[in-house]
N, C-alpha and C positions, 0 to 999 in steps of 0.2 A: 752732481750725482751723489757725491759723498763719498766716504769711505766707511765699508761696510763688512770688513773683513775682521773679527772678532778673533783677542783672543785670550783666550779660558785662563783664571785664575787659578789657582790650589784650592779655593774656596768652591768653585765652580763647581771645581770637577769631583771637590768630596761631599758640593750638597747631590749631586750626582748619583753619585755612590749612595749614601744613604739613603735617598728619597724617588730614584729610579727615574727621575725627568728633573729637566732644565729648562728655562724659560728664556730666549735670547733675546735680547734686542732687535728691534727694526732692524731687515737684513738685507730691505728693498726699498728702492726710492719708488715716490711717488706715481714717475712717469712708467717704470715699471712695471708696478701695481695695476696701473689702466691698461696696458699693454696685457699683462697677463688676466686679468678679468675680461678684457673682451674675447680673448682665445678659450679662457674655460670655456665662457655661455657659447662659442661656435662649436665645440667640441660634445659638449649635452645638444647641441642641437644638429649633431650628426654629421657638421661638416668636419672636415680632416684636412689638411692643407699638405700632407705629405704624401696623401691618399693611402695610408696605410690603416687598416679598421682592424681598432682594437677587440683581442678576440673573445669579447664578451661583457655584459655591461648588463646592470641591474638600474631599472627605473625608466626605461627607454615607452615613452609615452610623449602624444604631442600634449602643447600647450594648452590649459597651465598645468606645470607640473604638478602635482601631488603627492609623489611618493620620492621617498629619498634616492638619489643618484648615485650611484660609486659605478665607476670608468677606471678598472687596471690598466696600464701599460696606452695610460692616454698621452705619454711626451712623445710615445712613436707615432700621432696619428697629430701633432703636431708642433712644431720648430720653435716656436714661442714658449712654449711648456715646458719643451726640453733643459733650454735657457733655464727655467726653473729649476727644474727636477734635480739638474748635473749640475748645481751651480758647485762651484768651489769654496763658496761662500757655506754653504751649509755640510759640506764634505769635509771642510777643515773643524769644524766644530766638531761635528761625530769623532772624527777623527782624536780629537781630544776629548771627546767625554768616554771613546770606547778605549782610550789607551792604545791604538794601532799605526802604527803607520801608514798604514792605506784604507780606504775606503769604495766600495763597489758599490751599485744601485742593485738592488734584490728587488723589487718592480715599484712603481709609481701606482697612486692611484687619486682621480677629481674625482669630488665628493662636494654634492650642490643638497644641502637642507632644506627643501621648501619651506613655506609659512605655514604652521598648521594651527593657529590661535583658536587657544578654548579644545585643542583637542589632542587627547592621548595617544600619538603617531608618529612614524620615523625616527625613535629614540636607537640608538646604537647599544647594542648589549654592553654586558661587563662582557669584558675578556681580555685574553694573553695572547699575542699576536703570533708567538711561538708556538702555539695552538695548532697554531695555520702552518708552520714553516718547519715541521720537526725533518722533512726531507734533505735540511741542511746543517752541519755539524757545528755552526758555530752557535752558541746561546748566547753570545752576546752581540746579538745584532742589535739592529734601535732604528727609532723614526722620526724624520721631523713634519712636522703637522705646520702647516704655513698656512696663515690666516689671510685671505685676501681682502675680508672686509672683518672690521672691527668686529671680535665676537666676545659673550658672556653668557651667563649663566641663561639669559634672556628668549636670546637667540639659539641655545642649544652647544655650549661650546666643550670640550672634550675635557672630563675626569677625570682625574686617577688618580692612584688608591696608594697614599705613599710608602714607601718601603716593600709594595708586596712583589719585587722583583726578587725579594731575599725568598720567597715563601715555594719556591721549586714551580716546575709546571704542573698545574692543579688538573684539568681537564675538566674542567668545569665551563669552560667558556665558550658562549653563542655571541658572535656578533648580529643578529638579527633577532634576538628573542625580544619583544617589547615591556614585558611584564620585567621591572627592572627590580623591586622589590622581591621578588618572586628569586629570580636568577642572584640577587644579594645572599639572600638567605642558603641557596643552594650552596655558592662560594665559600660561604662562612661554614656550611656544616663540612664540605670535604678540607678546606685548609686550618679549620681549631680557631681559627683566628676572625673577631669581629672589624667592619670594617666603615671609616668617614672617609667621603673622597675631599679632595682639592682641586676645585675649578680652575681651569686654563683661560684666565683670563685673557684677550690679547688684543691688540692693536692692528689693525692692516699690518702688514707688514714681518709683525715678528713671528717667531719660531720656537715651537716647543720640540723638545727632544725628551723620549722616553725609548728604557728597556723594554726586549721585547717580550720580558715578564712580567711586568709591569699591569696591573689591572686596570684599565680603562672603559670608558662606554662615554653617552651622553645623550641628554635629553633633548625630548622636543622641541622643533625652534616656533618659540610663540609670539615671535614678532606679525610683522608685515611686511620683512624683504628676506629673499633668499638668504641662507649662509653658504660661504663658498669659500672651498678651500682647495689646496692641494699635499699631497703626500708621498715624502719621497720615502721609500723602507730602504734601510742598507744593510750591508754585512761587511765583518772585517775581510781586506784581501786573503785572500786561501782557502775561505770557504769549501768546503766540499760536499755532494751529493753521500746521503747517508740513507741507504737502500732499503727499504723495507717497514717504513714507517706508517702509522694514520694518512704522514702527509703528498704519499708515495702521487695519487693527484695531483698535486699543484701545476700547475700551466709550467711553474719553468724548468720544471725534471724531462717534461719533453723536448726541451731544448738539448739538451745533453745527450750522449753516446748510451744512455739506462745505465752505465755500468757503474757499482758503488766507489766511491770516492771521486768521482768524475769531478772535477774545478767547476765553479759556478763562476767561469773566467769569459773571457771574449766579449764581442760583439754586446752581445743579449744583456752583460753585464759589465756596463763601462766603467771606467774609474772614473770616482768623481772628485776626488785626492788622493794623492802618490804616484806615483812612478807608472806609466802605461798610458795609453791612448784612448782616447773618450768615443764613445758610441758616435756613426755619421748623423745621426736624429740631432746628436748637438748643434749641428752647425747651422747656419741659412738664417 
């Protein structure tokens, strides 16, 4: 199987810093990779093995797909994924790129690209992921993006915009506006600053990590097979509910007592490095 437990240089973790994402090495053996590819496609295709159904999903159409898929909170709907999502594998690495000692899962989300060749569809906006998440006080949360099949510029593989995690939360950011040109320009007129991305080139297997200020999108995949990935978002341990924001929706403020400062701790929010017990979805 390997050994796959990575760990961060001084180098790492200050191109980190500077440039707001990291690119990791292969973090999954092969046999793993087929194991977690066949539970994505059951997962888009509505089956759940834990029989727990995720509480909402964009792209839900039968076959063949066409439109872009994103599935939050798909490791609870099934055991295989989970294995993914909670690996400690990718929990010790945040763990060292956000400088914390622990690390918590802030929700999961599969994300399946259809083929849309020859045509201008399912491109993922620019945006800041903090956008989405101002209901919790940490800003330096992060993501890693797990590629299950080899992906590039080709196939649609994920951008970002180096260093604009320096650049504050801008509020500019649509993750679903397709006009990417359009929504550039926007970014550029509210942050001063003009902007070239860095394609996430990647291999089955490996792992990008980016701030969750960090300016990312990505373009259509113009191949002729699916792109298929998954995505854990984390937060350092302590996190807490911060009452009263744009992000006052998010699915997991309803998990919590409503009252501000509430821990974004428990169940709903396993450890996936440090000290505390991992969600039961881990196990089986």
């Amino acid at each position: 199987m390997g050994n796959y437990n990575i760990e961060l240089t001084a180098d790492d973790v200050a191109f980190y810093q500077e440039n707001g994402y990291w690119i990791a090495p292969k973090l999954f053996s092969d046999e793993e990779l087929a194991a977690f590819r066949e539970h994505h496609l059951q997962v888009v295709q509505g089956k759940y093995n834990t029989l727990f159904t995720p509480p909402g999903r964009i792209g839900w159409e039968p076959e063949p797909i066409t439109s872009l898929v994103k599935i939050d909170y798909a490791y609870m709907a099934d055991s295989t994924l989970a294995k993914l999502v909670l690996s400690e594998r990718i929990g010790r690495i945040a763990a060292q790129l956000a400088q914390v000692s622990g690390i918590r899962l802030w929700h999961d989300q599969l994300l399946h690209k259809p083929p849309q060749k020859g045509k201008q569809a399912n491109a993922v906006g620019w945006h800041q992921d903090y956008h989405y998440w101002q209901c919790s006080d940490a800003s330096n949360m992060l993501t890693a993006w797990v590629a299950l099949v080899d992906v590039d510029e080709q196939n649609g593989c994920v951008e970002m915009v180096p260093g604009s995690h320096k650049w504050g939360l801008l509020g500019a950011s649509d993750f679903f506006d397709q006009d990417l040109d359009a929504l550039q320009k926007k970014i550029e007129a509210v942050s001063g600053k003009p902007f070239e991305t860095a394609p996430m080139n990647l291999k089955a297997g490996q792992v990008s990590f980016h701030h969750c200020l960090t300016i990312h999108g990505s373009r259509p995949n113009q191949t002729d097979a699916p792109r298929v990935s998954m995505v854990a978002h984390m937060m350092p341990d302590g996190a807490r509910y911060r009452a009263g924001t744009d992000a006052d929706a998010h699915y997991n403020v309803g998990l919590l007592s409503g009252k501000d400062g509430d821990p974004f701790a428990g169940p709903h929010f396993p450890v996936i490095y440090g000290e505390g017990s991992r969600n039961v979805w881990a196990t089986g």
